[in-house]
C-alpha positions as CSV (number, residue, x, y, z in Angstrom):
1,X,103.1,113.9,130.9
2,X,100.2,116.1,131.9
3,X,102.5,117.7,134.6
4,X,104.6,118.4,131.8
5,X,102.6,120.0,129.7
6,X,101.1,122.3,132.4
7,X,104.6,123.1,133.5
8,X,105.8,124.1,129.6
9,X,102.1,126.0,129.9
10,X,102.8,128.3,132.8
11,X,106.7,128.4,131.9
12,X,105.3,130.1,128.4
13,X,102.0,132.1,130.1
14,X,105.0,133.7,132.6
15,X,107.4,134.5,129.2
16,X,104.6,136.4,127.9
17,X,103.2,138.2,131.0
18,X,106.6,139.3,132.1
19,X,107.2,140.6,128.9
20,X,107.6,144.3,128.5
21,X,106.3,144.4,125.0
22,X,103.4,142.6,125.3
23,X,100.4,143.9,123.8
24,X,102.6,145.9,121.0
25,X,101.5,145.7,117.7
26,X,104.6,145.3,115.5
27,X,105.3,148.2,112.5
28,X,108.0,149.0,110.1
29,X,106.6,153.1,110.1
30,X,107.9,155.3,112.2
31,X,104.5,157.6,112.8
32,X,103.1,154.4,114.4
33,X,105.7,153.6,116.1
34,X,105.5,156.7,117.9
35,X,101.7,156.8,118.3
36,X,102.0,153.9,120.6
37,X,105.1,154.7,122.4
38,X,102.6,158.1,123.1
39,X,100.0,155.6,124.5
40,X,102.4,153.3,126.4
41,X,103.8,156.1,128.6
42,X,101.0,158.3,128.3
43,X,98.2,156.3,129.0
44,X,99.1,152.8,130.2
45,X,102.6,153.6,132.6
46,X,104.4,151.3,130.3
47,X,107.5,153.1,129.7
48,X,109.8,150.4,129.0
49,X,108.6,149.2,125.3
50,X,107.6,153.2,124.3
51,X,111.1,154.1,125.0
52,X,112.1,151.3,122.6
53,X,109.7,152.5,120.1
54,X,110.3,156.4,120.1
55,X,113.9,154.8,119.7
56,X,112.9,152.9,116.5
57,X,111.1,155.4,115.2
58,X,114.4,157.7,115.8
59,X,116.6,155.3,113.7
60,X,114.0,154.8,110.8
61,X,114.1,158.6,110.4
62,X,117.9,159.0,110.6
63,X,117.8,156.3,107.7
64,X,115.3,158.1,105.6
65,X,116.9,161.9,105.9
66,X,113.6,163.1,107.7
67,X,113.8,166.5,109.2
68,X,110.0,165.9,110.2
69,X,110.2,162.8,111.4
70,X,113.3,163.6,113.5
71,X,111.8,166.8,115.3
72,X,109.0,164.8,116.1
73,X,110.8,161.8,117.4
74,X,113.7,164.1,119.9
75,X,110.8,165.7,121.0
76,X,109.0,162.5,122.1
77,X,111.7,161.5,123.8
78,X,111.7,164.8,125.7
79,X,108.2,164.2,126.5
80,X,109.0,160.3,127.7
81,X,111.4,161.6,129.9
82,X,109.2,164.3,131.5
83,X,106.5,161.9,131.7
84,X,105.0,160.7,135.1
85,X,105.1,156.7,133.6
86,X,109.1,157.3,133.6
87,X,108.9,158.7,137.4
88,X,107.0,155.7,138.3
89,X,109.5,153.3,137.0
90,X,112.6,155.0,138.8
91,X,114.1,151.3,140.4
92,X,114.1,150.0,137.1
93,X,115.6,153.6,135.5
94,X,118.4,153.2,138.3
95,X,119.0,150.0,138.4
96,X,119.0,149.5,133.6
97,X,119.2,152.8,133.2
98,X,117.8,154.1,129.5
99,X,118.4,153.0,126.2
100,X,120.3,156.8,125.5
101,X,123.6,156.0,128.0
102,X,124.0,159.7,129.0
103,X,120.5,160.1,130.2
104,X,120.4,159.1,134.2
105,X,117.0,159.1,136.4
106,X,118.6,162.1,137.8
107,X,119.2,164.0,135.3
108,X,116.7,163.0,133.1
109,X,115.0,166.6,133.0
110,X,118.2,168.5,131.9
111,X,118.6,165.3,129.2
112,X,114.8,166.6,128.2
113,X,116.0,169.9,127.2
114,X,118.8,168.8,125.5
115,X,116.5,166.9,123.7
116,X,113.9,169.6,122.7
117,X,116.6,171.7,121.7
118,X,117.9,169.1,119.1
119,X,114.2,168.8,118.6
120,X,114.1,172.4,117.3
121,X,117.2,172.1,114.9
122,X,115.4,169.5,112.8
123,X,111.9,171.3,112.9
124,X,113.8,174.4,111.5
125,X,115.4,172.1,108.8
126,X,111.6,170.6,107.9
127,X,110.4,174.1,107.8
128,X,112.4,175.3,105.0
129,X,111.7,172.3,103.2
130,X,108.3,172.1,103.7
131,X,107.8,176.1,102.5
132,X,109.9,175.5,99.5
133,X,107.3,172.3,98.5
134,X,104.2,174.8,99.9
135,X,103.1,171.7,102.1
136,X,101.5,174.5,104.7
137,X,99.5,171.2,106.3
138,X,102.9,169.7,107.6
139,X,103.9,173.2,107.6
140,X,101.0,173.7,110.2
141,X,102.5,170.4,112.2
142,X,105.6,171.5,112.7
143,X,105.0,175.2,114.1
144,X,102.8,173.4,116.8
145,X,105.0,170.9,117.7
146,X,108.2,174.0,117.9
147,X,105.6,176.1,120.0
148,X,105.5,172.7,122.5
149,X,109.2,172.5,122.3
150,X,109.8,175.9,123.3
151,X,107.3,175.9,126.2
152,X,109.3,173.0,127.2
153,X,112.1,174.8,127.5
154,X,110.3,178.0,128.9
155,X,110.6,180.3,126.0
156,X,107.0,181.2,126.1
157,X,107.5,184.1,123.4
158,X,108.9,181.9,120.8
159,X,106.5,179.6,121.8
160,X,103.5,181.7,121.1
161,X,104.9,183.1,117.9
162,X,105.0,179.8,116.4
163,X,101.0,178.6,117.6
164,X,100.7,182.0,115.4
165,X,102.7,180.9,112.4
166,X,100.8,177.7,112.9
167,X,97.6,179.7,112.1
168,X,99.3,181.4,109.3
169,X,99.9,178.6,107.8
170,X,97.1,176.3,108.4
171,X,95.3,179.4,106.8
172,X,97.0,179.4,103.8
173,X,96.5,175.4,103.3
174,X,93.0,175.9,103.4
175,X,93.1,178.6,101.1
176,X,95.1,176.7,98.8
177,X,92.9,173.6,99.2
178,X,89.5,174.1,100.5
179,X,88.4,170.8,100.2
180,X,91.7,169.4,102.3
181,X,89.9,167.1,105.2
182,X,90.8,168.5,108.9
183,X,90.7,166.6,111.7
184,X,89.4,168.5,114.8
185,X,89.9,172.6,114.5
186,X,93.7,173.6,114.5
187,X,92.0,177.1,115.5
188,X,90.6,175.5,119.0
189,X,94.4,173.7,119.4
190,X,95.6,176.5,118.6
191,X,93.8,178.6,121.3
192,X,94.2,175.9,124.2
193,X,97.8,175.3,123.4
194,X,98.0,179.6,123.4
195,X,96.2,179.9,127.1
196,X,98.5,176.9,128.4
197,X,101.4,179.0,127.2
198,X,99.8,182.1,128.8
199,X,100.3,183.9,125.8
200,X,99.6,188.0,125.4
């Protein structure tokens, strides 16, 4: 009986070990989800459950009409298939492939582009709405994150107009609300993301 027991014990210590999710905090939003699919590949080389989630995150967007959302999530996805995490992992990206059938380890970089591009189509669609609702904060969010997409795909002049319009319009949130919280200064992201570009 005590065999048993230790057997049923390292039977269920292996389940959890082996799985790929483990360590994954469950959530139904969408932002979280991909926060931690950022930190899987990004930090801890665990590309397998962050592709899942930036793939969750993807599908909860689609559902709730979120141009936002849906920039940020293709353009995630770009990043995940760029990353180093996803490099390392290349017997396991030949052998399962990825959860998006047309993307292949080998032409993952080319699938990347495609993705930033598709990226840019929604960020256009969730600039128009957020100008017409004056939300210059998301506003803000939304030129940084086209400025990455275009350096992505090498258009470093649209890419450094848009870390300008991202001034623009963090300026005009704080002139609209001067006691709106910041978290670090979108001026000194601003710069760093401008001298990565190499912009004039």
């Amino acid at each position: 009986m005590r065999a048993l027991k230790f057997l049923v014990g390292v039977s269920l210590l292996s389940i959890l070990v082996g799985c790929a999710g483990v360590g994954v905090v469950a959530s139904s939003d969408p932002l979280a989800k991909l926060n931690d699919a950022q930190e899987l590949y990004q930090r801890q080389d665990r590309p397998l459950p962050a592709e899942r989630l930036i793939r969750e995150a993807l599908a909860i967007y689609k559902e709730q009409d979120d141009p936002h959302g849906l920039g940020n999530s293709y353009r995630q996805y770009g990043d995940f298939l760029r990353s180093p995490a996803v490099s390392q992992w290349e017997t396991v990206y030949r052998r399962d492939g990825f959860q998006d059938k047309s993307v292949t380890f080998d032409n993952r970089l080319v699938k990347a582009s495609e993705y930033y591009s598709k990226a840019l189509e929604y960020y256009q669609r969730a600039e128009v709405q957020h100008r017409k609702a004056s939300r210059f904060d998301s506003l803000t969010n939304v030129y940084f994150n086209m400025a990455w997409s275009y350096q992505m795909l090498d258009d470093r002049e649209k890419a450094c107009s848009n870390l300008d319009k991202a001034l623009e319009a963090n300026a005009e949130n704080v002139k609209r609300n001067p006691t709106a919280k910041q978290f670090g200064s979108i001026a000194n992201a601003v710069a760093s993301a401008k001298q990565q570009a190499r912009c004039a």
